[in-house]
N, C-alpha and C positions, 0 to 999 in steps of 0.2 A: 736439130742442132741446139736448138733453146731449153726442150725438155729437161735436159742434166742440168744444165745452165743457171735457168731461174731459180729449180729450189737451193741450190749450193747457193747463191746470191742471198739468197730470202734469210736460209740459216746463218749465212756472214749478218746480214743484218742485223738480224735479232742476236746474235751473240753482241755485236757491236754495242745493243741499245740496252742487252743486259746488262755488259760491264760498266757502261757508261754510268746507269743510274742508280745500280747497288756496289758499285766500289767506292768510298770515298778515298783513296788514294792518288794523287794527281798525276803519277806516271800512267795507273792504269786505267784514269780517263781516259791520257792523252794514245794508248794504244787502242785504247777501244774507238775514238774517232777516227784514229787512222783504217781501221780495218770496217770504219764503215764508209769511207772512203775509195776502199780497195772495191769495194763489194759495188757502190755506185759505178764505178772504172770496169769492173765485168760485167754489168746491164748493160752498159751502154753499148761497149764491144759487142756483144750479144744479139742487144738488138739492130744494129749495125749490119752483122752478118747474116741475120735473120730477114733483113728488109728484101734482102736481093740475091737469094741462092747462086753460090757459084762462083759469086762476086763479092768483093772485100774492099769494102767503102774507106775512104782515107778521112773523112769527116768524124769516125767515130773516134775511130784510134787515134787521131791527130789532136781530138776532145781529152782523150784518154791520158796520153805523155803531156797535155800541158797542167790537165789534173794532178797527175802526180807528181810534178817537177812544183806545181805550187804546194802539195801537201807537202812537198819536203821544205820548203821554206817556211811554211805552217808549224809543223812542226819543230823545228829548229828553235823558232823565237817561242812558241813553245815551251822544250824544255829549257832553254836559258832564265825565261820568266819563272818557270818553277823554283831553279837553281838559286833564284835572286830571293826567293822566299823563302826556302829552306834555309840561305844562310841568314836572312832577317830575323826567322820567326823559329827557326830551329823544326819544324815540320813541316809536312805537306799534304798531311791529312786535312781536308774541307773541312767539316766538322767542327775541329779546332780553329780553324783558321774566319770561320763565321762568328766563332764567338769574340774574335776580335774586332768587331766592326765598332764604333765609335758614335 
């Protein structure tokens, strides 16, 4: 059951950590935390179901929906914050937005 599991998990990761650290655009940070997110939410299911063949633990999956229910408020304030700078600073390229530091 984990065989498929873990490398799909492994490659969500590292996609995650690619986008995160060579996009400088703030939406596609903020997708890329989310989908490393996602990826941390299937290990853990994962190994959850892995611990106890047969049997499907409520501790993982109940880690799992509170995970996600916070990454959606996460996200949320999130992109409003982004919102709030795009209309300040007229972008939302990093980048530009370092070179404004004071």
């Amino acid at each position: 059951m984990l065989e498929p599991i873990l490398p799909c998990s492994v490659a969500l990761i590292a996609v995650a950590l690619y986008g995160f650290y060579s996009k400088r655009h703030m939406v596609k940070m903020i997708i890329s935390i989310e989908i490393l997110i996602n990826a941390a939410n299937l290990l853990i299911v994962a190994f959850g179901a892995y611990r106890t063949p047969g049997y499907v633990e409520l501790l993982p999956q109940s880690l799992a929906i509170l995970s996600i229910s916070s990454a959606g408020g996460v996200t949320a304030v999130a992109l409003a914050l982004m919102l709030a700078v795009y209309k300040v600073y007229g972008t939302v390229d990093v980048r530009k937005l370092r070179r404004l530091r004071g």
